[in-house]
PASEBA-1860 file (N, C-alpha, C; in nm, 3 decimals):
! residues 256
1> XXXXXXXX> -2.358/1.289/0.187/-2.451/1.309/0.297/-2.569/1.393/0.254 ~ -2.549/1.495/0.175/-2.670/1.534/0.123/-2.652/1.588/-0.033 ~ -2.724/1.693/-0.077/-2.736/1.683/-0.227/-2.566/1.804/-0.287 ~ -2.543/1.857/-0.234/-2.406/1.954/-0.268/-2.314/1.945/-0.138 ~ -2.234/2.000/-0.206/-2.085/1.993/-0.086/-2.091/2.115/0.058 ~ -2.189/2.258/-0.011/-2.226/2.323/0.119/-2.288/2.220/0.206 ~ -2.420/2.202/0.128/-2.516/2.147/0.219/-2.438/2.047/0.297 ~ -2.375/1.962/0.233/-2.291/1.865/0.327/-2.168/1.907/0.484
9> XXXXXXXX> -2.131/2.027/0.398/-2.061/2.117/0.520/-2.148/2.141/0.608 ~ -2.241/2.175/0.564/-2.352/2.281/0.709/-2.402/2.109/0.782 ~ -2.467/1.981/0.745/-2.462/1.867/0.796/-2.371/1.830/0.883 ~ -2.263/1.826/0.812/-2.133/1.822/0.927/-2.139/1.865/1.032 ~ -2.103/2.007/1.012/-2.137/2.128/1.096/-2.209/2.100/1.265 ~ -2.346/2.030/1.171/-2.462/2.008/1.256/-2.448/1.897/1.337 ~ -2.378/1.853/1.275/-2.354/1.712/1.375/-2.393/1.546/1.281 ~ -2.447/1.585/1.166/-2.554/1.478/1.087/-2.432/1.385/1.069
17> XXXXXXXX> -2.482/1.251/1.120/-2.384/1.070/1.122/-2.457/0.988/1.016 ~ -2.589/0.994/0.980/-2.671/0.910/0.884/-2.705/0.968/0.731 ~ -2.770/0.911/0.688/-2.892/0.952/0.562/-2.958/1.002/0.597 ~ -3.070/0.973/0.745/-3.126/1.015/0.776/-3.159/1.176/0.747 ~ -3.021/1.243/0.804/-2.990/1.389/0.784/-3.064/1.443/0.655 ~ -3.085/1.379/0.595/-3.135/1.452/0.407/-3.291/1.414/0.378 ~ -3.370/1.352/0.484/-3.482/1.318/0.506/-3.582/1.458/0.596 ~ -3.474/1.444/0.714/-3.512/1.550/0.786/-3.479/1.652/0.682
25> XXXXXXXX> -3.305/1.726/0.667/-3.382/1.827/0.601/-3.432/1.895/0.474 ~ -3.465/1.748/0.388/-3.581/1.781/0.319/-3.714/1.821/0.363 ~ -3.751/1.758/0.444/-3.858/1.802/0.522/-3.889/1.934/0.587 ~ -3.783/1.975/0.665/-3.746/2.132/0.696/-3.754/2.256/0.633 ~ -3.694/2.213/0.488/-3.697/2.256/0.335/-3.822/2.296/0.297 ~ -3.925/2.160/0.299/-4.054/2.209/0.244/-4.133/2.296/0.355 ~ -4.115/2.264/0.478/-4.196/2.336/0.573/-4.181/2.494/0.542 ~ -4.036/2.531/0.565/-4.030/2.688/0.512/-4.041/2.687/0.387
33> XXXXXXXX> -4.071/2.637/0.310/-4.118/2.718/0.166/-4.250/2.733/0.170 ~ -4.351/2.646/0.247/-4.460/2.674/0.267/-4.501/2.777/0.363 ~ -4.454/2.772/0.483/-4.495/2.823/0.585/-4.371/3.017/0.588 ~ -4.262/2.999/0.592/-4.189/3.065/0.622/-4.128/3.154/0.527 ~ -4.154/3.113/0.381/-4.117/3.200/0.276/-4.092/3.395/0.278 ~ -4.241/3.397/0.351/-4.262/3.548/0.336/-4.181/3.627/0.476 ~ -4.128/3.547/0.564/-4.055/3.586/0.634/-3.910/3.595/0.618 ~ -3.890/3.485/0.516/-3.721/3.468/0.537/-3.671/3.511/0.367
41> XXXXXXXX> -3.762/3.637/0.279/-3.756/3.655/0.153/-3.660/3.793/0.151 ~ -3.658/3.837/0.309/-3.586/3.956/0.212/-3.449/3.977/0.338 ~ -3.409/3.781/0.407/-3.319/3.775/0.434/-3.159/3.774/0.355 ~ -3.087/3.877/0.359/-2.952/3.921/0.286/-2.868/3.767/0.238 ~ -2.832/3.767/0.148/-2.733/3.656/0.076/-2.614/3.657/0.193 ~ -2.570/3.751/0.248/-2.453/3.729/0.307/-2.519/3.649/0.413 ~ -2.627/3.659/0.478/-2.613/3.592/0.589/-2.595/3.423/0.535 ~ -2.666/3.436/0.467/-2.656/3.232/0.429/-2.497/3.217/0.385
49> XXXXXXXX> -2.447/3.287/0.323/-2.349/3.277/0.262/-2.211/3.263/0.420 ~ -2.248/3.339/0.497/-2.219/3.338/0.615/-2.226/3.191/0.685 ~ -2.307/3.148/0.656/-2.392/3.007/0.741/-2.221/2.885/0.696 ~ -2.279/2.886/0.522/-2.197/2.792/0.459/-2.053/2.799/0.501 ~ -1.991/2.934/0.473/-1.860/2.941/0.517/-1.786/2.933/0.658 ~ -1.897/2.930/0.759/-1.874/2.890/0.926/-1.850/2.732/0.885 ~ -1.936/2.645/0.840/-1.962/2.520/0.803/-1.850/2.481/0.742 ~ -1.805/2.537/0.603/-1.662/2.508/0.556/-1.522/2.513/0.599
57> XXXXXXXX> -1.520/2.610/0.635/-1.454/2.670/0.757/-1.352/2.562/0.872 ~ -1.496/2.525/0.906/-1.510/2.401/1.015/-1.435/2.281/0.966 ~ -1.472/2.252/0.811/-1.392/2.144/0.751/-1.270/2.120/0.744 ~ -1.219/2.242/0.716/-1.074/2.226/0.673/-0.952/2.212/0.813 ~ -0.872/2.130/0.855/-0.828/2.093/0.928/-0.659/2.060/0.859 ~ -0.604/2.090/0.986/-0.440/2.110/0.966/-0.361/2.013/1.006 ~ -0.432/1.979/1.131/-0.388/1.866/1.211/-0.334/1.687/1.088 ~ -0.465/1.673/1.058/-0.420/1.546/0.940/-0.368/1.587/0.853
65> XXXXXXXX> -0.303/1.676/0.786/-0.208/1.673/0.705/-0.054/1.649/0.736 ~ -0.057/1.724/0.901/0.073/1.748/0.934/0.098/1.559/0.979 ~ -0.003/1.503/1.069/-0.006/1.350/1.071/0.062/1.280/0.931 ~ -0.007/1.350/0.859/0.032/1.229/0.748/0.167/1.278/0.697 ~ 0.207/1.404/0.676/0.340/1.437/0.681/0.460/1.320/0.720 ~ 0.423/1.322/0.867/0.512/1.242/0.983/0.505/1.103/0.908 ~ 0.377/0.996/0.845/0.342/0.869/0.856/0.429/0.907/0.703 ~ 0.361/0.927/0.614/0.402/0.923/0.428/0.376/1.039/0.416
73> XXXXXXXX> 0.500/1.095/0.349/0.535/1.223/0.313/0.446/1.288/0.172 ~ 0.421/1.192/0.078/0.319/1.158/-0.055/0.183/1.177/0.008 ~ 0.133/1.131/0.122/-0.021/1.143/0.117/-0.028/1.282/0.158 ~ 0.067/1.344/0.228/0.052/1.498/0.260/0.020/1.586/0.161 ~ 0.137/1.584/0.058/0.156/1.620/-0.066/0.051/1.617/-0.165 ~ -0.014/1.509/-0.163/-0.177/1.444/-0.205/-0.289/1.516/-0.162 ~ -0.310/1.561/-0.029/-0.352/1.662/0.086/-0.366/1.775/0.040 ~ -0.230/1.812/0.025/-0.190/1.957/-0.009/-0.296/2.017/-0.137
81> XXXXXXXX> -0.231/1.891/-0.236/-0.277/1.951/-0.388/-0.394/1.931/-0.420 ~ -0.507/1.854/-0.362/-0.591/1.836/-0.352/-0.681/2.020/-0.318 ~ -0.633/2.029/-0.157/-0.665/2.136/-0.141/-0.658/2.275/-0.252 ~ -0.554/2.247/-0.259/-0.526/2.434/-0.344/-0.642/2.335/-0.455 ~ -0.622/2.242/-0.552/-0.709/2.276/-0.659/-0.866/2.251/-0.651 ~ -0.864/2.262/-0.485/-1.026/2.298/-0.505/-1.076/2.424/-0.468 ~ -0.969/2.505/-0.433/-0.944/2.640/-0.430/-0.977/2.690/-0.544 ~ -0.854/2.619/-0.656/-0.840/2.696/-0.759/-0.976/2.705/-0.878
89> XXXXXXXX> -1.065/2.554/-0.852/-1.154/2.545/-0.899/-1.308/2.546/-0.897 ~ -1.290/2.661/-0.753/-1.419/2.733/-0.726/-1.481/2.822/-0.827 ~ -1.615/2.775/-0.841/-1.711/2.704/-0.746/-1.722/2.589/-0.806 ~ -1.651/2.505/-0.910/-1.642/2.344/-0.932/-1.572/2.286/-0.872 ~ -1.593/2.301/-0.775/-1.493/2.237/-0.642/-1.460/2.083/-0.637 ~ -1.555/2.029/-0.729/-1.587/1.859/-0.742/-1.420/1.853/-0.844 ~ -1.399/1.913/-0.945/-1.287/1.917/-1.028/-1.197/1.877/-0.949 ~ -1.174/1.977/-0.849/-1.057/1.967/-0.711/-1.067/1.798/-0.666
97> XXXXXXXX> -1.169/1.777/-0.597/-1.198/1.615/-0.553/-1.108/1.529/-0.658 ~ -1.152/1.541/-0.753/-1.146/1.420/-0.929/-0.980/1.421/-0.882 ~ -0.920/1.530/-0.900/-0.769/1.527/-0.921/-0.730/1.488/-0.797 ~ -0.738/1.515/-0.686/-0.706/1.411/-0.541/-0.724/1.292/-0.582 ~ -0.856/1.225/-0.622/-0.854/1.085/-0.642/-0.772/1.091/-0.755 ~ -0.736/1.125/-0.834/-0.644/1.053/-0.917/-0.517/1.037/-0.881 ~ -0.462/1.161/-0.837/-0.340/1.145/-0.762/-0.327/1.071/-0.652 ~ -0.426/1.047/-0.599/-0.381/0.876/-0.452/-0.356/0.816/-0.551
105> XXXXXXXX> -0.453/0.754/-0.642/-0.438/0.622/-0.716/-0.324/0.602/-0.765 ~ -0.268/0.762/-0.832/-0.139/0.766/-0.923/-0.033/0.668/-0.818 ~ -0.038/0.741/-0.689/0.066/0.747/-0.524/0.041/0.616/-0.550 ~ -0.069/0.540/-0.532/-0.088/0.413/-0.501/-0.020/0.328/-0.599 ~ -0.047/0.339/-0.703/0.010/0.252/-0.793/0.154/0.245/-0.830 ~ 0.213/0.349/-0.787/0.368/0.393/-0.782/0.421/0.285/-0.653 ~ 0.355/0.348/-0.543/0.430/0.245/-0.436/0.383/0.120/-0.509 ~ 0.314/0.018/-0.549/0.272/-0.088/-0.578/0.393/-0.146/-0.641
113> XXXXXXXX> 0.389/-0.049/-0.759/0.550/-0.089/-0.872/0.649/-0.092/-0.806 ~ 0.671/-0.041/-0.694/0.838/-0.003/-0.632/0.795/-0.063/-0.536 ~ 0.805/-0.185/-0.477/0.772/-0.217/-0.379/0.908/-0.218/-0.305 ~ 0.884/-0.267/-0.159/1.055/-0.296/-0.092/1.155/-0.402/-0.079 ~ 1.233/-0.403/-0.083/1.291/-0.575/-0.125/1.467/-0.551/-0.056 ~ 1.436/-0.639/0.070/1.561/-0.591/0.152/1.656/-0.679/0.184 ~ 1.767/-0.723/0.168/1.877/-0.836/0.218/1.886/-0.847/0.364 ~ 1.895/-0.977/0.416/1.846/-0.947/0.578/1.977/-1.005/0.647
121> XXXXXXXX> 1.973/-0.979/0.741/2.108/-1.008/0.861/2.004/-0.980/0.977 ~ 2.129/-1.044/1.107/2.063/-1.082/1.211/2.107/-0.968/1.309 ~ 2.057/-0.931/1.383/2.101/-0.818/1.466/2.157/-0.888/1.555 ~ 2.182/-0.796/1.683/2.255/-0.861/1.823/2.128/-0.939/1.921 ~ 2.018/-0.914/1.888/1.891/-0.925/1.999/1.867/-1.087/1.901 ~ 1.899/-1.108/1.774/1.856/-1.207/1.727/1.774/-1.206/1.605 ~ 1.693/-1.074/1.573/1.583/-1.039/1.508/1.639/-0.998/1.377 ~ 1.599/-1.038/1.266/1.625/-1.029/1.138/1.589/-0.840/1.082
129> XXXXXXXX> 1.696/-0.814/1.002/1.668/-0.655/0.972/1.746/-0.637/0.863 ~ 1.686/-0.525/0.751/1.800/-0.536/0.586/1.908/-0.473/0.664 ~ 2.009/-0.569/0.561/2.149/-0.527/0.605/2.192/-0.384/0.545 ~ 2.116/-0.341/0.434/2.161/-0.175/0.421/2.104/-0.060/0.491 ~ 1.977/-0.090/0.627/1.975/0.000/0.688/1.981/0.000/0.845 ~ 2.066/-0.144/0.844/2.114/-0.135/0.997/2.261/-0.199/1.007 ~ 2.304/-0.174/0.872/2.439/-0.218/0.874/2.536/-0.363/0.927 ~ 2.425/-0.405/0.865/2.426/-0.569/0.892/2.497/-0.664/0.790
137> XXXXXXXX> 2.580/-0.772/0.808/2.637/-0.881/0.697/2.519/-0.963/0.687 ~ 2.522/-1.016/0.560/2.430/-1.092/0.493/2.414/-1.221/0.584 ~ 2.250/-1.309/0.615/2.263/-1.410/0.689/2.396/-1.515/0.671 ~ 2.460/-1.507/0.502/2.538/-1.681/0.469/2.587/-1.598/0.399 ~ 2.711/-1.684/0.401/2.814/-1.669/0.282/2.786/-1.714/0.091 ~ 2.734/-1.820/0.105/2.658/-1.880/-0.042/2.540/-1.878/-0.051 ~ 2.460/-1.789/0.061/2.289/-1.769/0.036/2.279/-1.643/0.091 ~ 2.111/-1.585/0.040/2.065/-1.468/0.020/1.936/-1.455/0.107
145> XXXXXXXX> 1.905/-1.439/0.173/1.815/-1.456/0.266/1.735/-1.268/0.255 ~ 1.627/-1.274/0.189/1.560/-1.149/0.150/1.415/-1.119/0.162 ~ 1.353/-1.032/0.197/1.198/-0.998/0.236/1.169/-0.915/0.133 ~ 1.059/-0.968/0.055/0.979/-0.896/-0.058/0.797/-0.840/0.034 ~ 0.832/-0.695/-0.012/0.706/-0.675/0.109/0.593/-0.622/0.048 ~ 0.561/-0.663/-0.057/0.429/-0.689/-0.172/0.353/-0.758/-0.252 ~ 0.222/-0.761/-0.242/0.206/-0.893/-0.311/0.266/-0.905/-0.463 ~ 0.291/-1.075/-0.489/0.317/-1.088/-0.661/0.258/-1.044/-0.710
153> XXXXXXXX> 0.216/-0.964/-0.813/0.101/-0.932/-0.936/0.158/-0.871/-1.058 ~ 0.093/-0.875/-1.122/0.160/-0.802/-1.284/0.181/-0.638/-1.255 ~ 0.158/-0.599/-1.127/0.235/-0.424/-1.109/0.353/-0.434/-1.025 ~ 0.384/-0.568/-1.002/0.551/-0.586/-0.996/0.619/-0.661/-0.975 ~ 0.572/-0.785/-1.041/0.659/-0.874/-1.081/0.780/-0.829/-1.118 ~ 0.803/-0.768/-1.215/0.950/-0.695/-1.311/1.032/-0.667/-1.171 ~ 0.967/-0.613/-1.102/1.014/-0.529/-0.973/1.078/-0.624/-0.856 ~ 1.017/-0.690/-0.853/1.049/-0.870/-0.770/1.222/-0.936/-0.859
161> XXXXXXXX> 1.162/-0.937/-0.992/1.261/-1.019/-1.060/1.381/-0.985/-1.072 ~ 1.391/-0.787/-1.039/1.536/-0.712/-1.068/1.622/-0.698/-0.961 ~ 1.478/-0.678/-0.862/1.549/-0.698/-0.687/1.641/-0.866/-0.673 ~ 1.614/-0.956/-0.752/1.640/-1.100/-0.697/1.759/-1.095/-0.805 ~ 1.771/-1.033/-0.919/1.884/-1.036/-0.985/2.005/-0.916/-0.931 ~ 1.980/-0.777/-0.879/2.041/-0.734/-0.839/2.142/-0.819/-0.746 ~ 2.081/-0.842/-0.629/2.162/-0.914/-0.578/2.284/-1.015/-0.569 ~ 2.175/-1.097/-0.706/2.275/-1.200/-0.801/2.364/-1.119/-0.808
169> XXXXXXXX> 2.396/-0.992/-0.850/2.502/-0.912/-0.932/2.577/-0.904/-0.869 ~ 2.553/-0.843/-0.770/2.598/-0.827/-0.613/2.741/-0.937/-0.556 ~ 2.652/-1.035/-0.537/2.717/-1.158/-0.483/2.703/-1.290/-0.553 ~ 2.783/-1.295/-0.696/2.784/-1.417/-0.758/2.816/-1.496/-0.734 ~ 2.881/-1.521/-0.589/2.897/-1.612/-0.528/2.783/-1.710/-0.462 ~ 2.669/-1.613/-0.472/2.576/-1.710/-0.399/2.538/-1.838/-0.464 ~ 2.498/-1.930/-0.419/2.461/-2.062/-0.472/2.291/-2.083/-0.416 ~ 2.214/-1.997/-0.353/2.064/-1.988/-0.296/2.023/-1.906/-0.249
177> XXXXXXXX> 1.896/-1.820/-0.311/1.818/-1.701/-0.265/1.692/-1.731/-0.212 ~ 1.709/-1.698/-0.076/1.564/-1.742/0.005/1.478/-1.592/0.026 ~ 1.361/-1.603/-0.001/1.268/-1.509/-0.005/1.156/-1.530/0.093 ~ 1.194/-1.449/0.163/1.099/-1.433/0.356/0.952/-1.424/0.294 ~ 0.850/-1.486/0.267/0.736/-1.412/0.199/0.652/-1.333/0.308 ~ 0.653/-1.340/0.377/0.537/-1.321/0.530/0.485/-1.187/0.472 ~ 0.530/-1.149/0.368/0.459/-1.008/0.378/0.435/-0.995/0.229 ~ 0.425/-1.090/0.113/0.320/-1.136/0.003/0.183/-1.152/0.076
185> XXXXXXXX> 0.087/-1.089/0.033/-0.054/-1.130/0.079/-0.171/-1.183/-0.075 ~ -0.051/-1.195/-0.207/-0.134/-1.192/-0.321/-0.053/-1.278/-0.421 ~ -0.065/-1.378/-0.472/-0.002/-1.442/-0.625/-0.100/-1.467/-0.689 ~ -0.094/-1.374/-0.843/-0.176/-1.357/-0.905/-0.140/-1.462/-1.042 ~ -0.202/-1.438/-1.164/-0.109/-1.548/-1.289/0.007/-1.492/-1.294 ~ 0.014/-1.358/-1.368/0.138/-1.295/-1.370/0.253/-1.311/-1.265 ~ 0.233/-1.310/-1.183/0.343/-1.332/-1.069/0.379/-1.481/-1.032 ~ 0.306/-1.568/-1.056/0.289/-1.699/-1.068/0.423/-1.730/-1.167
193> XXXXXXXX> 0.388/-1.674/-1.330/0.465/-1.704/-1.424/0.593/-1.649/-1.390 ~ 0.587/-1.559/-1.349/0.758/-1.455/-1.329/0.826/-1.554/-1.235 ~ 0.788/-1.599/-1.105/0.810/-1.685/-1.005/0.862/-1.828/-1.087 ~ 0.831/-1.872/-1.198/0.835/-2.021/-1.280/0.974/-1.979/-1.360 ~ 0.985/-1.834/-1.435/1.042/-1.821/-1.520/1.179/-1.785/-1.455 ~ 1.197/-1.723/-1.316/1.290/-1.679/-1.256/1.364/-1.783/-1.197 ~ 1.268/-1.877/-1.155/1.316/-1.996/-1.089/1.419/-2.110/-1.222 ~ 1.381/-2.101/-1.301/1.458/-2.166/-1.431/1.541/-2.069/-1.487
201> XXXXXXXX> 1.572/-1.956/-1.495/1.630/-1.889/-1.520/1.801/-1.928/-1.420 ~ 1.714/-1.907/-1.290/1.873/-1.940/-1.152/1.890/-2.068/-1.149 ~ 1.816/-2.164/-1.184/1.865/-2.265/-1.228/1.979/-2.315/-1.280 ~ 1.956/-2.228/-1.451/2.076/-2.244/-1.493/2.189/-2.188/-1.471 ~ 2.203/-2.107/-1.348/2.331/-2.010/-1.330/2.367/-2.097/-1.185 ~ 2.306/-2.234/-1.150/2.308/-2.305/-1.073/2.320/-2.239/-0.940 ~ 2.189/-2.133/-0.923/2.119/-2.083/-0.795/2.005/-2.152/-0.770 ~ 1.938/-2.182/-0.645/1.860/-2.246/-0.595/1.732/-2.112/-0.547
209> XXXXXXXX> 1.627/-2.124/-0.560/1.508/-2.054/-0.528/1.456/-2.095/-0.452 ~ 1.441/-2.026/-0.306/1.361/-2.088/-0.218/1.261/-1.973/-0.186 ~ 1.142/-1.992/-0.093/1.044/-1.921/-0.037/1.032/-1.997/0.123 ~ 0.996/-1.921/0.220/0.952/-1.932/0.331/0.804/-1.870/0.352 ~ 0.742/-1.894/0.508/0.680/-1.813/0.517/0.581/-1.735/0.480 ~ 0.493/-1.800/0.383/0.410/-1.766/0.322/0.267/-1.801/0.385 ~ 0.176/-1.665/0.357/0.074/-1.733/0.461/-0.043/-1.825/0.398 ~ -0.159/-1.894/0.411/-0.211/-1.966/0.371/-0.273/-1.924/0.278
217> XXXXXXXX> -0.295/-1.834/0.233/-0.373/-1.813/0.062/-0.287/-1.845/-0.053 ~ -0.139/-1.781/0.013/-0.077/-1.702/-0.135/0.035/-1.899/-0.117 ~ 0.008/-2.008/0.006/0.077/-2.077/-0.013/-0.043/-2.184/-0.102 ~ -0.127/-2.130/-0.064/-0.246/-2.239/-0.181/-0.212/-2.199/-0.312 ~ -0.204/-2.054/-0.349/-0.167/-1.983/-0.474/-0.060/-2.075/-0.520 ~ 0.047/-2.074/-0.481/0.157/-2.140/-0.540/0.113/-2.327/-0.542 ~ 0.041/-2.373/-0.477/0.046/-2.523/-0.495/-0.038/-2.538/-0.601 ~ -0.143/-2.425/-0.636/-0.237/-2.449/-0.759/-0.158/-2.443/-0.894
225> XXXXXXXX> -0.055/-2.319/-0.858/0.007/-2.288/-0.993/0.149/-2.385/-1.007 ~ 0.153/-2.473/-0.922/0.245/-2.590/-0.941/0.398/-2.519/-0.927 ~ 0.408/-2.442/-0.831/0.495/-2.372/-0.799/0.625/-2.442/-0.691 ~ 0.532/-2.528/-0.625/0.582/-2.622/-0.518/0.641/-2.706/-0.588 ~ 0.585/-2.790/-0.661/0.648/-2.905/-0.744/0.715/-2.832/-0.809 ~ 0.761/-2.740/-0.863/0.851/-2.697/-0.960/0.987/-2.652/-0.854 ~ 0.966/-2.561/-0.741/1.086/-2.533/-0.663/1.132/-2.652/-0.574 ~ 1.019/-2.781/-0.554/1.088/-2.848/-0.488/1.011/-2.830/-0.362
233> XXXXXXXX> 0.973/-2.942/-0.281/0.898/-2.959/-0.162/0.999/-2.887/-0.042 ~ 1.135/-2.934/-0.072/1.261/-2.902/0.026/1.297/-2.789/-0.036 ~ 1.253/-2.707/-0.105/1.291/-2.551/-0.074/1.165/-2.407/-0.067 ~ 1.075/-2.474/-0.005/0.950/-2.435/0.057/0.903/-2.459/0.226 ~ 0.942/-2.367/0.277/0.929/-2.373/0.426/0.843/-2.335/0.480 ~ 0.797/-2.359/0.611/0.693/-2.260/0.711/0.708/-2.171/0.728 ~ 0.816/-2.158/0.830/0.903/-2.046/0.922/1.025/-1.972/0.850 ~ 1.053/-1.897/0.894/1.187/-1.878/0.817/1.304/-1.894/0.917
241> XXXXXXXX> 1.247/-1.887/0.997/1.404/-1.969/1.135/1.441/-2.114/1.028 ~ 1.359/-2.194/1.024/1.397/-2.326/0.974/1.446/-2.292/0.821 ~ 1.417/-2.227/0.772/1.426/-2.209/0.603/1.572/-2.149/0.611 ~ 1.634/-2.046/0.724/1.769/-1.980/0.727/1.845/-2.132/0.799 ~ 1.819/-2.230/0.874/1.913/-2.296/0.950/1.920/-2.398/0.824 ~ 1.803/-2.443/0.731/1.838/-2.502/0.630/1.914/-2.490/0.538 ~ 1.923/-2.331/0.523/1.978/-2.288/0.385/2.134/-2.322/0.427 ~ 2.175/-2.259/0.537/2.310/-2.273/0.623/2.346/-2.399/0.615
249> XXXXXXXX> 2.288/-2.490/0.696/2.352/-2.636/0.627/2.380/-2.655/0.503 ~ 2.253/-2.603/0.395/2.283/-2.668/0.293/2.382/-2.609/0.238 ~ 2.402/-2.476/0.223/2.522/-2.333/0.143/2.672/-2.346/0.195 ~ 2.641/-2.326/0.366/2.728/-2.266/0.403/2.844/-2.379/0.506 ~ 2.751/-2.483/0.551/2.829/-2.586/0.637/2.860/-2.759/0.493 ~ 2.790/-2.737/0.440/2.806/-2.845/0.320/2.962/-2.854/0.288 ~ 3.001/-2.981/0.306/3.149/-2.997/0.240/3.151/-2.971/0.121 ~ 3.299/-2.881/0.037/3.292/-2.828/-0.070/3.316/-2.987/-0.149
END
């Protein structure tokens, strides 16, 4: 908003919403150096110094940290350390900034890698929920019915592929792992390939790979990268109501 981080406090302060703000008070600027100098020359440092720290003062707020506390416990934490090290690195207070942004990004890219990947069951109301945090049995007896809630990309593919083998581990009984996508918003190459290589992989352990639910980008994604033709037209669904009543016929009501 304007040329240093006071000046930007005392803007705040003031109320300044535009650019504008640094037009005007440049302008203000030159008027008293011309006009007002010999009046305001043998005004005391504390008072300005006074000005800035009402202004800073003003900035710092308690309320959004404790918010973000409640929402993600990490962006607080992010908050926190941010603060003290621009404390600690007065008057290069910008130092303080640098290491906040690095640490979101760090936060960011961590959740990215660990994304969530949950086994689903049906509650009593009807509504699908992971069975390890509402204490739910798996939709099927010979299928896996699971929500991956990040896009594919090369920051976690690996992460996709261990969640879909865990399970395998889990229940080698299964004979088909259906993957809810509704909440992929991204297939990148990398995730493309992991998706090709995983799918031939359960192949040969004679598991079936299915996807549901995917919304229209990331289902163009997969028809470009020949993903469809490779899993099969019939184990690519809209909905996932139809993709679970399919899997059930096919897993669980199929004569042995």
């Amino acid at each position: 908003m304007s040329g240093s981080f006071s000046r930007s406090a005392v803007a705040a302060r003031a109320g300044a919403r535009t650019g504008l703000y640094a037009v005007v008070s440049a302008l203000v600027v030159l008027a008293v150096l011309l006009f007002l100098t010999a009046y305001l020359y043998h005004l005391p440092q504390a008072v300005l110094a006074t000005i800035v720290m009402l202004a800073v003062f003003g900035l710092i707020r308690v309320a959004p940290l404790v918010q973000a506390w409640r929402v993600q416990r990490s962006d607080a934490v992010a908050g926190l350390v941010t603060f003290v090290a621009t404390l600690a690195f007065a008057p290069d207070i910008a130092n303080g900034s640098l290491i906040g942004m690095a640490l979101t990004a760090a936060l960011f890219l961590l959740r990215t890698m660990k994304p969530r990947a949950a086994v689903l069951g049906r509650k009593a109301d009807g509504s699908l929920a992971g069975t390890d945090s509402s204490a739910l049995e798996p939709l099927g007896r010979n299928f896996i019915a699971m929500r991956f809630d990040r896009s594919l990309n090369y920051l976690n593919m690996a992460a996709f592929e261990d969640s879909v083998l865990e399970v395998l581990a889990r229940q080698p009984q299964v004979r088909g792992i259906l993957v809810i996508g509704s909440g992929i918003n991204e297939l990148d190459a990398s995730g493309a390939d992991k998706v090709r290589e995983l799918a031939g992989r359960l192949q040969q352990q004679g598991v079936v790979l299915m996807f549901s639910s995917l919304k229209a980008p990331v289902a163009d994604a997969f028809g470009r990268a020949g993903l469809i033709t490779l899993l099969g037209p019939d184990n690519v669904f809209p909905s996932k109501s139809q993709a679970v009543d399919a899997a059930r016929r096919r897993f669980d009501l199929a004569p042995a």
